[in-house]
PDB file of N, CA, C and O in Angstrom:
ATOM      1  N   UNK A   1      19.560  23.123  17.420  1.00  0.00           N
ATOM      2  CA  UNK A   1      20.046  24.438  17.073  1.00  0.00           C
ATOM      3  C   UNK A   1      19.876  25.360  18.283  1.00  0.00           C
ATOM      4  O   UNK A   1      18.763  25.673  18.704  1.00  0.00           O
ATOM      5  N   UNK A   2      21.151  25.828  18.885  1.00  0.00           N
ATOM      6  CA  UNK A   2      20.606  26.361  19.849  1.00  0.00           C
ATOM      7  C   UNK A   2      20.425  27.890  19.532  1.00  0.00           C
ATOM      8  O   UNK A   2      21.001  28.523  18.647  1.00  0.00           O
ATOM      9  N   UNK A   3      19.355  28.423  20.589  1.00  0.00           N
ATOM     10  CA  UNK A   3      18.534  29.547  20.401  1.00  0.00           C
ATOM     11  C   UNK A   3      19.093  30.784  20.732  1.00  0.00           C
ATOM     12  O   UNK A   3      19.642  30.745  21.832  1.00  0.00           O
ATOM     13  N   UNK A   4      19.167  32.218  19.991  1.00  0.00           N
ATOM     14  CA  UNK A   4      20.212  32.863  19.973  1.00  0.00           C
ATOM     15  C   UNK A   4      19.497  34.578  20.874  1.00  0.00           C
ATOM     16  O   UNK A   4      18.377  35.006  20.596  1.00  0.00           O
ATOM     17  N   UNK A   5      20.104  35.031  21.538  1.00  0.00           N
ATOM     18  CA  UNK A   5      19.274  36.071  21.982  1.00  0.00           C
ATOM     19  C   UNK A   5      19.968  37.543  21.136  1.00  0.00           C
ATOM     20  O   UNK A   5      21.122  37.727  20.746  1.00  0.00           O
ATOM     21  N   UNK A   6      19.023  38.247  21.071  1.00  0.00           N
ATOM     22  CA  UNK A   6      19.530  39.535  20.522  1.00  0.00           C
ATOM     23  C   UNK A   6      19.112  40.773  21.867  1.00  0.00           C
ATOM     24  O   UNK A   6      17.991  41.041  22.302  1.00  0.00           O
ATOM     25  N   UNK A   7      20.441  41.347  22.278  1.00  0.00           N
ATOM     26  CA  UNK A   7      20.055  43.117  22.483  1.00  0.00           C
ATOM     27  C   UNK A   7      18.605  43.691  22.135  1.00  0.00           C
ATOM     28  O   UNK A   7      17.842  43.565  21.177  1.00  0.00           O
ATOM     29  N   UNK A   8      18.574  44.394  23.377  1.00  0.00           N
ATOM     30  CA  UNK A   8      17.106  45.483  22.558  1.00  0.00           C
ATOM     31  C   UNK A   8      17.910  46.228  21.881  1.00  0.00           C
ATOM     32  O   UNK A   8      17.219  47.205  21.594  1.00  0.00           O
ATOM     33  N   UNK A   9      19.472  46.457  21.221  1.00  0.00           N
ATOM     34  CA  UNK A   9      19.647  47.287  20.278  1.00  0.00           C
ATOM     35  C   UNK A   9      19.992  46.540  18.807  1.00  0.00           C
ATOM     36  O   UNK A   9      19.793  47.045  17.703  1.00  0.00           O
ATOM     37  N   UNK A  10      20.463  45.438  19.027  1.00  0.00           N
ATOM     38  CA  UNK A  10      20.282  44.739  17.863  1.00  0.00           C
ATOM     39  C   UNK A  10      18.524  44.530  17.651  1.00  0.00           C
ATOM     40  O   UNK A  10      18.178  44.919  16.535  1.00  0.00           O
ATOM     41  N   UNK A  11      17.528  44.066  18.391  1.00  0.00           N
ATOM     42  CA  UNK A  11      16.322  43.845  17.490  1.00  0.00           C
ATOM     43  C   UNK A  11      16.045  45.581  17.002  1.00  0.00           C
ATOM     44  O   UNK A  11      15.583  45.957  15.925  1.00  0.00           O
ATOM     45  N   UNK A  12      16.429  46.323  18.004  1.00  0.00           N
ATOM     46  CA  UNK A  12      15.742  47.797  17.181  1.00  0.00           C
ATOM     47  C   UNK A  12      16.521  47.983  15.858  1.00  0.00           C
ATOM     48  O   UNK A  12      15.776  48.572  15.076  1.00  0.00           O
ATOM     49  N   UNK A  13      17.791  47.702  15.259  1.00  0.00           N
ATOM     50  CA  UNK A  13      18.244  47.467  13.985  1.00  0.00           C
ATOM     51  C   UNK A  13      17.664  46.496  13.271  1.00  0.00           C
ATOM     52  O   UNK A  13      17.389  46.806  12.112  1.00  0.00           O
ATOM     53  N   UNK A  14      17.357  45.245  13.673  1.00  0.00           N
ATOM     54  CA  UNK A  14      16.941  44.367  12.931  1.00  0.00           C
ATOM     55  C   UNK A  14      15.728  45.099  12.279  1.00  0.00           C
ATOM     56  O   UNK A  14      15.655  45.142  11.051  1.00  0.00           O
ATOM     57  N   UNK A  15      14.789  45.667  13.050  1.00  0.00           N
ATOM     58  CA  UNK A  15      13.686  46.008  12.544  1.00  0.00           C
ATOM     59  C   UNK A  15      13.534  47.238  11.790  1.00  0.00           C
ATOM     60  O   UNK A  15      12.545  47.377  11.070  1.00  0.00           O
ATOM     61  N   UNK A  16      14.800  48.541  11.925  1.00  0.00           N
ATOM     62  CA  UNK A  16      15.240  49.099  10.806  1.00  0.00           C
ATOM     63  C   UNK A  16      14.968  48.751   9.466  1.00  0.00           C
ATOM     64  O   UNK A  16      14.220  49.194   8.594  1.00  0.00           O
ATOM     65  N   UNK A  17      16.176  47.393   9.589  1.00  0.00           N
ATOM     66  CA  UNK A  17      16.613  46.642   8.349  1.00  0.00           C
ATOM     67  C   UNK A  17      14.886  46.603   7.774  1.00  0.00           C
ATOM     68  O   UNK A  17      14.406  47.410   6.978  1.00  0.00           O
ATOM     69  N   UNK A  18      14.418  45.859   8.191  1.00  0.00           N
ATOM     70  CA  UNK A  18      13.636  44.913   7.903  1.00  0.00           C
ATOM     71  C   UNK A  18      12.726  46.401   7.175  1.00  0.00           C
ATOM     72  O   UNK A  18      12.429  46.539   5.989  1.00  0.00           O
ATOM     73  N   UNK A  19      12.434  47.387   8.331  1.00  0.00           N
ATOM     74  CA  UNK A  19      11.531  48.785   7.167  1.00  0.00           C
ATOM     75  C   UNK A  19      11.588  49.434   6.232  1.00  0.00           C
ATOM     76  O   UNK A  19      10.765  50.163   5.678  1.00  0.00           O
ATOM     77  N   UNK A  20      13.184  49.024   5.911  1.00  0.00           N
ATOM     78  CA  UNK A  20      14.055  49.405   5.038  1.00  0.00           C
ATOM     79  C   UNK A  20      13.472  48.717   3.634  1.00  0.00           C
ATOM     80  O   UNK A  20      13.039  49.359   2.676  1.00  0.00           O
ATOM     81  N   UNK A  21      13.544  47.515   3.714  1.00  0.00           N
ATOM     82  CA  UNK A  21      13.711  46.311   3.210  1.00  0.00           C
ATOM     83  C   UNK A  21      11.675  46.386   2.548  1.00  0.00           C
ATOM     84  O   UNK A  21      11.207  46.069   1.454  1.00  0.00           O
ATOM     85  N   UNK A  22      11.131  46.821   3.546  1.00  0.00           N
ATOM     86  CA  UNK A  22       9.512  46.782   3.291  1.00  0.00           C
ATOM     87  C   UNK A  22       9.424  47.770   2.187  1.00  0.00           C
ATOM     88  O   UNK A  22       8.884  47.623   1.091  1.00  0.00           O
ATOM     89  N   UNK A  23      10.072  48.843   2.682  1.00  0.00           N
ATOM     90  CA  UNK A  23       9.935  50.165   2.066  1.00  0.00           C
ATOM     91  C   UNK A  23      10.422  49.575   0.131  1.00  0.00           C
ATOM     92  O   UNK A  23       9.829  49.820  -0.919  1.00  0.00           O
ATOM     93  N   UNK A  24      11.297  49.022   0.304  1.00  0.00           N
ATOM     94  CA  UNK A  24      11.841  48.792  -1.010  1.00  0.00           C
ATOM     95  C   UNK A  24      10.814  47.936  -2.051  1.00  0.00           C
ATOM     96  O   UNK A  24      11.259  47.327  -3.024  1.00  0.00           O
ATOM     97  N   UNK A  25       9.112  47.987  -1.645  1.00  0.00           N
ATOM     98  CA  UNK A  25       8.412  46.988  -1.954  1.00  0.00           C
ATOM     99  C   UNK A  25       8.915  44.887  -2.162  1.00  0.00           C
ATOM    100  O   UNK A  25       8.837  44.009  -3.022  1.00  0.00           O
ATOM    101  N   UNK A  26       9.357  45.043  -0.856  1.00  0.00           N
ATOM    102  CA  UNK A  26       9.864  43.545  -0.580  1.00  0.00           C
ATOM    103  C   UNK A  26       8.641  43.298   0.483  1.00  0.00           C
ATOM    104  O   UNK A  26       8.105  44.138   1.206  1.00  0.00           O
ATOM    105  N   UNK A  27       8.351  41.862   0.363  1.00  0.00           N
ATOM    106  CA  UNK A  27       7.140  41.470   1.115  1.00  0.00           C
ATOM    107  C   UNK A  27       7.815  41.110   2.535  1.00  0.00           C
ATOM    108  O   UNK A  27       9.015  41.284   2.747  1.00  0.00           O
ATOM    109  N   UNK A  28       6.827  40.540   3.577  1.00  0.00           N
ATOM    110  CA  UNK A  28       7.217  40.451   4.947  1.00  0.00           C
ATOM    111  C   UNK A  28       8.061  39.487   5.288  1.00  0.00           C
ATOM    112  O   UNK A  28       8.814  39.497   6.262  1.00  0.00           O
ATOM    113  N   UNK A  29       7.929  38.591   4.431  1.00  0.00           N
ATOM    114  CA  UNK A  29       8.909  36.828   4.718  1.00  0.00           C
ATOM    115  C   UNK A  29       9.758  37.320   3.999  1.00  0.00           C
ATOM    116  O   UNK A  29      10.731  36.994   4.679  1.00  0.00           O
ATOM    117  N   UNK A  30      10.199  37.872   3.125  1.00  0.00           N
ATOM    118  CA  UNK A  30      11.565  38.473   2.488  1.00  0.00           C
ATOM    119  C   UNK A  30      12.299  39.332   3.270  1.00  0.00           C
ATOM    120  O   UNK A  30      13.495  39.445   3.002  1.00  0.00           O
ATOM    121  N   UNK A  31      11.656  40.200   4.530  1.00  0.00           N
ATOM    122  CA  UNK A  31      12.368  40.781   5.005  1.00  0.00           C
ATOM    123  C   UNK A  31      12.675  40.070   6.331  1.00  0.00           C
ATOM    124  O   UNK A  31      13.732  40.261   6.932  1.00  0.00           O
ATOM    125  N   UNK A  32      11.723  39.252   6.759  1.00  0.00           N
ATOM    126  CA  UNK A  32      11.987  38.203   7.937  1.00  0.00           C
ATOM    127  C   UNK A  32      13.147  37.682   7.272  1.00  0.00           C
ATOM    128  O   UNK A  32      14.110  38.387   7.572  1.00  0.00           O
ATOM    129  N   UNK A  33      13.507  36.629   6.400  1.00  0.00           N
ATOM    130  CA  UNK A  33      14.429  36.035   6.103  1.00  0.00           C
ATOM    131  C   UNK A  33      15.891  37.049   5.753  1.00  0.00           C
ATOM    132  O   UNK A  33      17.025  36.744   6.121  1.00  0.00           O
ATOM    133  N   UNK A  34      15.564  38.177   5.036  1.00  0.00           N
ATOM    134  CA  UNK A  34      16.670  39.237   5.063  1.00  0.00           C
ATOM    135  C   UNK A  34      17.480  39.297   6.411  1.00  0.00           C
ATOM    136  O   UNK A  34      18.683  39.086   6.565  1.00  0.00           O
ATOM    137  N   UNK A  35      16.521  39.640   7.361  1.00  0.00           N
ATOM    138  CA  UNK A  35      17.475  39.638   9.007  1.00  0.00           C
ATOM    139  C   UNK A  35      17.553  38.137   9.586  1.00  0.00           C
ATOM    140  O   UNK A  35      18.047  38.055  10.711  1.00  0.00           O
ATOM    141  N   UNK A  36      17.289  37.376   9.199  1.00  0.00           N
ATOM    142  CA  UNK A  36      17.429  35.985   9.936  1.00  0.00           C
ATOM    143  C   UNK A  36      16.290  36.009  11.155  1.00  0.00           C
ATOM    144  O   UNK A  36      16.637  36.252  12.311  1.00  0.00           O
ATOM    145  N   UNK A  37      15.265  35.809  10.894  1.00  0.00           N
ATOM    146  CA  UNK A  37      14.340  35.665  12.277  1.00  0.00           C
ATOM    147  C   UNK A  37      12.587  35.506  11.307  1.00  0.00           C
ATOM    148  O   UNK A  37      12.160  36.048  10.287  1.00  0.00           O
ATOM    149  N   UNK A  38      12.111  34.687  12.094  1.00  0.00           N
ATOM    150  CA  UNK A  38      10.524  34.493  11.722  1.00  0.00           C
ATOM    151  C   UNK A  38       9.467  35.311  11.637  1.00  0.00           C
ATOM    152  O   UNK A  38       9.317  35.969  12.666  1.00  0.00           O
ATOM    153  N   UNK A  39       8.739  35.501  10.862  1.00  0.00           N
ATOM    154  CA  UNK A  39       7.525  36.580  10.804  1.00  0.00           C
ATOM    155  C   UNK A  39       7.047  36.681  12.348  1.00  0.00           C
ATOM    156  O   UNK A  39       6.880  37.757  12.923  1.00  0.00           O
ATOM    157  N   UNK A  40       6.807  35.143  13.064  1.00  0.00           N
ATOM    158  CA  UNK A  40       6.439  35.758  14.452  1.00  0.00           C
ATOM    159  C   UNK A  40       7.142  36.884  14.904  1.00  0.00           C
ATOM    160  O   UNK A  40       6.752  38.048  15.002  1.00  0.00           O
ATOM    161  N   UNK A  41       8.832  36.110  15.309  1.00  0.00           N
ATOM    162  CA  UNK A  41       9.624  36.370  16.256  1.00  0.00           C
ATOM    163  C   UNK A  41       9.535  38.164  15.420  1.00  0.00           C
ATOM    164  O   UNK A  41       9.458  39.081  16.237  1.00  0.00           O
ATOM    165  N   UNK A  42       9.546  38.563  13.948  1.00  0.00           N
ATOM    166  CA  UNK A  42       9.232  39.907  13.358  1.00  0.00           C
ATOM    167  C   UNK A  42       8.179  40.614  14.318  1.00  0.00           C
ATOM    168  O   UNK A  42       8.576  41.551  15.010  1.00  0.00           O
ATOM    169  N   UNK A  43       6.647  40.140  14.397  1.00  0.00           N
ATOM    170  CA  UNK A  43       5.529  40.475  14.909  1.00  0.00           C
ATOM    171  C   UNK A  43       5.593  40.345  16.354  1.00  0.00           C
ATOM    172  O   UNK A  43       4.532  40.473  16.966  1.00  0.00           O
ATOM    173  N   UNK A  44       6.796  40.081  17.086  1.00  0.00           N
ATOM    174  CA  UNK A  44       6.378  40.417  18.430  1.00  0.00           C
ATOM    175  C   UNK A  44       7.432  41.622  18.775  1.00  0.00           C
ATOM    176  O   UNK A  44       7.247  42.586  19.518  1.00  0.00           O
ATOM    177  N   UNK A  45       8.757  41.230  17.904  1.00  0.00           N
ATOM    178  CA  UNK A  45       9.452  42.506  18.297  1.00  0.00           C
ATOM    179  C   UNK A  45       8.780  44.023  18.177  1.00  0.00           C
ATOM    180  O   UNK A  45       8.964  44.966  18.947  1.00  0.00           O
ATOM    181  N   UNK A  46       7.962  43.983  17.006  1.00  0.00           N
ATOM    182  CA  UNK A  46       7.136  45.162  16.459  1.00  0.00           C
ATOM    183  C   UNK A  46       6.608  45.021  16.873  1.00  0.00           C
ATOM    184  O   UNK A  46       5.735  45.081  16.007  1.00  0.00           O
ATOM    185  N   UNK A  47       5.855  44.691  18.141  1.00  0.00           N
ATOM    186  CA  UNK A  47       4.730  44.907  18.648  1.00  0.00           C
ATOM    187  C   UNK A  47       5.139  45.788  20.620  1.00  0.00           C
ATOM    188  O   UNK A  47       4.642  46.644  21.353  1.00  0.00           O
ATOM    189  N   UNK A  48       6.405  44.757  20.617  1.00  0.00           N
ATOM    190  CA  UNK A  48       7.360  45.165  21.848  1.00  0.00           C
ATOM    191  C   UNK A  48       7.979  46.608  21.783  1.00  0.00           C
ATOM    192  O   UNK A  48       7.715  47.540  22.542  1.00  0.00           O
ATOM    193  N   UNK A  49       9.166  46.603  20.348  1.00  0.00           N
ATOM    194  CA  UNK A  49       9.966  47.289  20.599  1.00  0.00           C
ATOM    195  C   UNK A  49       9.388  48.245  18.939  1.00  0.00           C
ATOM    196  O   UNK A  49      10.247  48.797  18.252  1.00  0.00           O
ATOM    197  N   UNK A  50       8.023  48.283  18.566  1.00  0.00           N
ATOM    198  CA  UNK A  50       7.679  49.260  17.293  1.00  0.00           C
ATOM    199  C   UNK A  50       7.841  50.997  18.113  1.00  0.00           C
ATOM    200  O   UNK A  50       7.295  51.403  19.138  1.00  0.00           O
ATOM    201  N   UNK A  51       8.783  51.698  17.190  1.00  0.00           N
ATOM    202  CA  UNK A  51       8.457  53.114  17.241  1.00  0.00           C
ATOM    203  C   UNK A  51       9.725  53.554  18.850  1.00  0.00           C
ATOM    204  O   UNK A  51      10.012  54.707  19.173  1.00  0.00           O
ATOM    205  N   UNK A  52      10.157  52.494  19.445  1.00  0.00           N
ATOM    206  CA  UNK A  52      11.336  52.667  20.186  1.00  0.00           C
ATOM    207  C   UNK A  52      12.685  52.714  20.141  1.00  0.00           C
ATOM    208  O   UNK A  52      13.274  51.795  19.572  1.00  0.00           O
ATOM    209  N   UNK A  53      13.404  53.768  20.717  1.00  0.00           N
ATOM    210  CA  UNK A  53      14.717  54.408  20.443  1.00  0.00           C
ATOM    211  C   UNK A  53      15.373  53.338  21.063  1.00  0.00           C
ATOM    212  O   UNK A  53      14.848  52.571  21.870  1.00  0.00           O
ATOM    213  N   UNK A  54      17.070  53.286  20.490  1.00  0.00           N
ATOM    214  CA  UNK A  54      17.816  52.251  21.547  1.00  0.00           C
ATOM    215  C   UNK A  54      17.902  53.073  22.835  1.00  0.00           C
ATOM    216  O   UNK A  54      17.072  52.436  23.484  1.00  0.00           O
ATOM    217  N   UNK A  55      18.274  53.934  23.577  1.00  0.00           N
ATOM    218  CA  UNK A  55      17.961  54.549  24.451  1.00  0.00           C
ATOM    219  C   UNK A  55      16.555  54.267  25.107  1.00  0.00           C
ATOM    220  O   UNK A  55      16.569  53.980  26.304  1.00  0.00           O
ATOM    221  N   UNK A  56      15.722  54.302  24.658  1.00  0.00           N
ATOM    222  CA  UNK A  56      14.573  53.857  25.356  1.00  0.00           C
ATOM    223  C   UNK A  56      14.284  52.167  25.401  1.00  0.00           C
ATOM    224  O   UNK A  56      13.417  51.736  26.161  1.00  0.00           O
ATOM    225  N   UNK A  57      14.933  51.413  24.688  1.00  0.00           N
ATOM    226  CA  UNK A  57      14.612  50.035  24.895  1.00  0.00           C
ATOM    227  C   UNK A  57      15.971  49.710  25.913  1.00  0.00           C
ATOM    228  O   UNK A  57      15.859  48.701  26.610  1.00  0.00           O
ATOM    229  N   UNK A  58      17.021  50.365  26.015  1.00  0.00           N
ATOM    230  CA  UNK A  58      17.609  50.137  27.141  1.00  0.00           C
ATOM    231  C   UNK A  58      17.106  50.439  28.428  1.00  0.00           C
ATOM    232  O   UNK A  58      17.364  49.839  29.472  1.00  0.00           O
ATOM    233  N   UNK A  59      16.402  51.371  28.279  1.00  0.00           N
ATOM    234  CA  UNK A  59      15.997  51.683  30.058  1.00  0.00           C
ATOM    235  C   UNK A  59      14.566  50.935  30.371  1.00  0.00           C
ATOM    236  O   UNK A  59      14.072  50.901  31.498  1.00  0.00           O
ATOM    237  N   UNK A  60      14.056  50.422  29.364  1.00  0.00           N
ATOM    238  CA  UNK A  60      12.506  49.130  29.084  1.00  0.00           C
ATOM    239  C   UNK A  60      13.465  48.350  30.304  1.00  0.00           C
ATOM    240  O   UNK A  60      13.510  48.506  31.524  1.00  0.00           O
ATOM    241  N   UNK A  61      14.146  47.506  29.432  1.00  0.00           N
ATOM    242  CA  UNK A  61      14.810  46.835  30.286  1.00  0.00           C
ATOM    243  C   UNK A  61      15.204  46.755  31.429  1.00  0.00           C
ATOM    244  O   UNK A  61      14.932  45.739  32.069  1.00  0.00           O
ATOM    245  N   UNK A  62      16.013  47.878  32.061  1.00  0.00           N
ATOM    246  CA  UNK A  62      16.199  48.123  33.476  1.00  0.00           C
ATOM    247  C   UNK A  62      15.268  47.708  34.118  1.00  0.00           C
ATOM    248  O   UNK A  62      15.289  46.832  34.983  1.00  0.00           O
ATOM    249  N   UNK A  63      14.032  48.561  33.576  1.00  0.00           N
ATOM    250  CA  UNK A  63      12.962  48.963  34.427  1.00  0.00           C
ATOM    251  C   UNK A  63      12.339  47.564  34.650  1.00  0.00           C
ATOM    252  O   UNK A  63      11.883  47.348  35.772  1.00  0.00           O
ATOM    253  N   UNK A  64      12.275  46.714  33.836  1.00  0.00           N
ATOM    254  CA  UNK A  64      12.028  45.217  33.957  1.00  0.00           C
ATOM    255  C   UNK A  64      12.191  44.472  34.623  1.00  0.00           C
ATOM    256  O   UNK A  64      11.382  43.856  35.316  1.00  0.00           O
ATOM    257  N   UNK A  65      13.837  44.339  34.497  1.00  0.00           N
ATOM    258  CA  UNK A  65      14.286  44.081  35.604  1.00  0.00           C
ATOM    259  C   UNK A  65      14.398  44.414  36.913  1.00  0.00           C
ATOM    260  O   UNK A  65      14.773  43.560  37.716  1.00  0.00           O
ATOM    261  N   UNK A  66      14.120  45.578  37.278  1.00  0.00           N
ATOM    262  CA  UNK A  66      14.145  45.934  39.049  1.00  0.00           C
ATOM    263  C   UNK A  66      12.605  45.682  39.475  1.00  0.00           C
ATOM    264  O   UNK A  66      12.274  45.545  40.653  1.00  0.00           O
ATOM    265  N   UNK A  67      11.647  45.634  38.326  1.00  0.00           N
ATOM    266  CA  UNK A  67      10.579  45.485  39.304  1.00  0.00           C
ATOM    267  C   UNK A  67      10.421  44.200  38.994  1.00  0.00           C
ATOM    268  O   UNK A  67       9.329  43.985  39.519  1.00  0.00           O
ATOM    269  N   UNK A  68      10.914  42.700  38.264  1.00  0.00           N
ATOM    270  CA  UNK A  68      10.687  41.704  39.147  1.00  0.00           C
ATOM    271  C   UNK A  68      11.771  41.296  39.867  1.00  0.00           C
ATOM    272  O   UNK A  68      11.751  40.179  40.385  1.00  0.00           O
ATOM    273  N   UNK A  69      12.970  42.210  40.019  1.00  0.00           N
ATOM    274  CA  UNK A  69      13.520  42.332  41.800  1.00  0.00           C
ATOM    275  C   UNK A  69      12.306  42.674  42.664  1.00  0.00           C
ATOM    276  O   UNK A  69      11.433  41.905  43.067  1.00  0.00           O
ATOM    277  N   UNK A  70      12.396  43.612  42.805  1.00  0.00           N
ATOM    278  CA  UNK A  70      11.007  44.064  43.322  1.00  0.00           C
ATOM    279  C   UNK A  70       9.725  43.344  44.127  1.00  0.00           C
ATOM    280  O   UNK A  70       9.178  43.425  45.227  1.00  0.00           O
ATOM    281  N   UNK A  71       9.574  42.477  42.693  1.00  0.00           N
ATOM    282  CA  UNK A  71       8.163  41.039  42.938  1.00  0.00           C
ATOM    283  C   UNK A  71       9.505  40.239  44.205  1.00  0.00           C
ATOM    284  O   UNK A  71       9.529  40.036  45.419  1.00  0.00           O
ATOM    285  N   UNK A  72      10.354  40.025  43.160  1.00  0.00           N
ATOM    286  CA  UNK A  72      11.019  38.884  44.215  1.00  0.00           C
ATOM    287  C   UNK A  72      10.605  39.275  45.861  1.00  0.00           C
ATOM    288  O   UNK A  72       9.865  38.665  46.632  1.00  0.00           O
ATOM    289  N   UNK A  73      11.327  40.437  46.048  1.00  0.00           N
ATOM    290  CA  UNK A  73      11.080  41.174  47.645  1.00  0.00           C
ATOM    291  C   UNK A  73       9.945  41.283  48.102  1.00  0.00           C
ATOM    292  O   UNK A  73       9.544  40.985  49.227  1.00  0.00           O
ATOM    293  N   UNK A  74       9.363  41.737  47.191  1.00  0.00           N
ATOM    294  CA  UNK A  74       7.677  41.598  48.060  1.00  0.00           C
ATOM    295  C   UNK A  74       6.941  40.152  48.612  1.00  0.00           C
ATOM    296  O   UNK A  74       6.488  39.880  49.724  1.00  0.00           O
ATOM    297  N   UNK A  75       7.000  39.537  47.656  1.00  0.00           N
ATOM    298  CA  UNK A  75       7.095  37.924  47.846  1.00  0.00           C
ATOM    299  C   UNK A  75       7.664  37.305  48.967  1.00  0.00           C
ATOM    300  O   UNK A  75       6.831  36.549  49.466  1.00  0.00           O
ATOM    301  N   UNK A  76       8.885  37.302  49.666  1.00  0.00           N
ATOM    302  CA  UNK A  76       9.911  37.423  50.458  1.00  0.00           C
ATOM    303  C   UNK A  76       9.221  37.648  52.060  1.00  0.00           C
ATOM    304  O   UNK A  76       9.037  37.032  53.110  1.00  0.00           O
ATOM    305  N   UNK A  77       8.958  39.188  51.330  1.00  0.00           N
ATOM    306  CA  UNK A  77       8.568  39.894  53.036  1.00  0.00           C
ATOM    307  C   UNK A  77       6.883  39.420  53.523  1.00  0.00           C
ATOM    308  O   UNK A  77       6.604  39.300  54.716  1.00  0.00           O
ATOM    309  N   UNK A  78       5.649  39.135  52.201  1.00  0.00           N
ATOM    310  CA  UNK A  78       4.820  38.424  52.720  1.00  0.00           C
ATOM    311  C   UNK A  78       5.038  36.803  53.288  1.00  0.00           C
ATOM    312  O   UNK A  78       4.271  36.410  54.166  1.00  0.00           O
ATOM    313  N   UNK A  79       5.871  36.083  52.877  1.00  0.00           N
ATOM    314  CA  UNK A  79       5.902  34.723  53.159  1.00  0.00           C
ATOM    315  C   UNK A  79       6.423  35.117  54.499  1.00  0.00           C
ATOM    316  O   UNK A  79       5.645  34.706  55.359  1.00  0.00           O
ATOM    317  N   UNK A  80       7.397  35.729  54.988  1.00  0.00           N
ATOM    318  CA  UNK A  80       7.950  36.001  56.411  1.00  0.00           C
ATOM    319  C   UNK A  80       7.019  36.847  57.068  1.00  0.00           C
ATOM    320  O   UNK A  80       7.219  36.764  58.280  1.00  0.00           O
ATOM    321  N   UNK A  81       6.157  37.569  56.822  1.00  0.00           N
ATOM    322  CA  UNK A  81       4.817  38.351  57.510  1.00  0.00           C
ATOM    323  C   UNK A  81       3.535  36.883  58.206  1.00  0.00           C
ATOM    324  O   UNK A  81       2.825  36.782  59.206  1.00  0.00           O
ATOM    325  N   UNK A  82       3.865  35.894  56.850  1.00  0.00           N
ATOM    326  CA  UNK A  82       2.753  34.957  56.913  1.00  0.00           C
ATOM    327  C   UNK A  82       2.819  33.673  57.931  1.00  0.00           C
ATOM    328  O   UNK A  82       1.987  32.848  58.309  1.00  0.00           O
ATOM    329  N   UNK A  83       4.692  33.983  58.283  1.00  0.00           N
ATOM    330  CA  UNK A  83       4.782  32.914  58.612  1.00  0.00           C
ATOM    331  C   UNK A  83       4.961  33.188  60.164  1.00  0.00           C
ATOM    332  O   UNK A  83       4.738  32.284  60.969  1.00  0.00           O
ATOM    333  N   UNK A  84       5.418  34.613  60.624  1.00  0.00           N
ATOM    334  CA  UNK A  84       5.586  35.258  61.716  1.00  0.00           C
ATOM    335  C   UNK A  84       4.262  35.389  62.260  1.00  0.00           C
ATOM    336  O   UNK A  84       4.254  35.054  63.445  1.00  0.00           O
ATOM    337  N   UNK A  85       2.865  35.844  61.720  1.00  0.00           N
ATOM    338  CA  UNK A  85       1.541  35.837  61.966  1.00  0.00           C
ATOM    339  C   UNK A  85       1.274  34.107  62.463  1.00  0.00           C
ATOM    340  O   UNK A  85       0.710  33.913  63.540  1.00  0.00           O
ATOM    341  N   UNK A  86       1.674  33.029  61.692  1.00  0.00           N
ATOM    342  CA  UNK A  86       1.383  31.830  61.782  1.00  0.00           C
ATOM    343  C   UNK A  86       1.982  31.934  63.722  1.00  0.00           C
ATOM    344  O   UNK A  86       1.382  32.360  64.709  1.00  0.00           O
ATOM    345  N   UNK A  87       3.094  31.452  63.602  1.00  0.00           N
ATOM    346  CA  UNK A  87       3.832  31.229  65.027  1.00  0.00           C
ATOM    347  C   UNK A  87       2.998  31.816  65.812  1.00  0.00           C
ATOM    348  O   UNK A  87       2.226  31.229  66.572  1.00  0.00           O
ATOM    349  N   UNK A  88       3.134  33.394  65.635  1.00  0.00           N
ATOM    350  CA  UNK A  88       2.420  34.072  66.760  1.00  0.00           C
ATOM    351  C   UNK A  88       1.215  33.459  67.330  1.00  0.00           C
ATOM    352  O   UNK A  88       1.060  33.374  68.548  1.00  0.00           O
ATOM    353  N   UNK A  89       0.466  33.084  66.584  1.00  0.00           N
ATOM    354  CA  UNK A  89      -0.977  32.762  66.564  1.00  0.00           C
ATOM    355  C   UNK A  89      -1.004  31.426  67.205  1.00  0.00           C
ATOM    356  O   UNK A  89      -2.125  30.919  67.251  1.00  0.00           O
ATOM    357  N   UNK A  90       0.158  30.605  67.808  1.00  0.00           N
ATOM    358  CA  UNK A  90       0.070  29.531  68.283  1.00  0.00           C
ATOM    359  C   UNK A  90      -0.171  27.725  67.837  1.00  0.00           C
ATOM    360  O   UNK A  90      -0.246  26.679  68.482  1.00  0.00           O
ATOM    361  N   UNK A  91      -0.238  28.148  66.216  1.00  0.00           N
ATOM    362  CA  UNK A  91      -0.835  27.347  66.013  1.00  0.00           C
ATOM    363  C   UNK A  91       0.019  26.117  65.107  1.00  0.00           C
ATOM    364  O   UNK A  91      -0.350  25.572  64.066  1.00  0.00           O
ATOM    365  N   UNK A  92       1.130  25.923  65.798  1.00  0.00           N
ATOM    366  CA  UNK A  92       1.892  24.445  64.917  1.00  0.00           C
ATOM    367  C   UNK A  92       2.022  23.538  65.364  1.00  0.00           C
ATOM    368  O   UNK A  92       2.526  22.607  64.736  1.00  0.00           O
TER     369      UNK A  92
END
C-alpha cells in the first residue's frame, strides 16, 4: 500500500475534523478512523501542527526547508575549508 503524504493544510483540516468529531463525544480511534489516519500518525500531527494556522504551517515549512539548505552549505564549505587546510599543510 503505498504511503500517502498530506499538505500542512490538509493535516491542519484533518485535525479540525477530527476536534470536531471529539467534541461530538466520539472517542479518539473513531475520530482517527473518521479522517483515515492512525492514533499515532493523529498524535504526532497534534503534537507538530496542534494550535497552528494554515498560514503558519506553510511558512513552518519554508523555514525547514532553507535551513537544511542551509546545513547542506555549511557542510559543503567545511569539507572544502578541511580539505584546503589538509593540502596546505603538506601532508598527502
Amino acid at each position: 500500500m503505498p504511503r500517502r503524504r498530506f499538505t500542512p493544510e490538509q493535516i491542519i483540516q484533518h485535525l479540525r475534523e477530527a476536534e470536531v468529531l471529539l467534541s461530538q463525544d466520539k472517542t479518539i480511534a473513531q475520530a482517527c478512523k473518521a479522517i483515515g489516519v492512525t492514533e499515532q500518525t493523529y498524535y504526532r500531527w497534534r503534537k507538530e501542527y496542534g494550535g497552528v494556522r494554515t498560514d503558519q504551517a506553510k511558512r513552518l515549512k519554508e523555514l525547514e526547508k532553507e535551513n537544511a539548505r542551509l546545513k547542506r552549505l555549511l557542510a559543503d564549505a567545511e569539507l572544502d575549508k578541511a580539505i584546503l587546510k589538509e593540502a596546505a599543510s603538506g601532508n598527502f
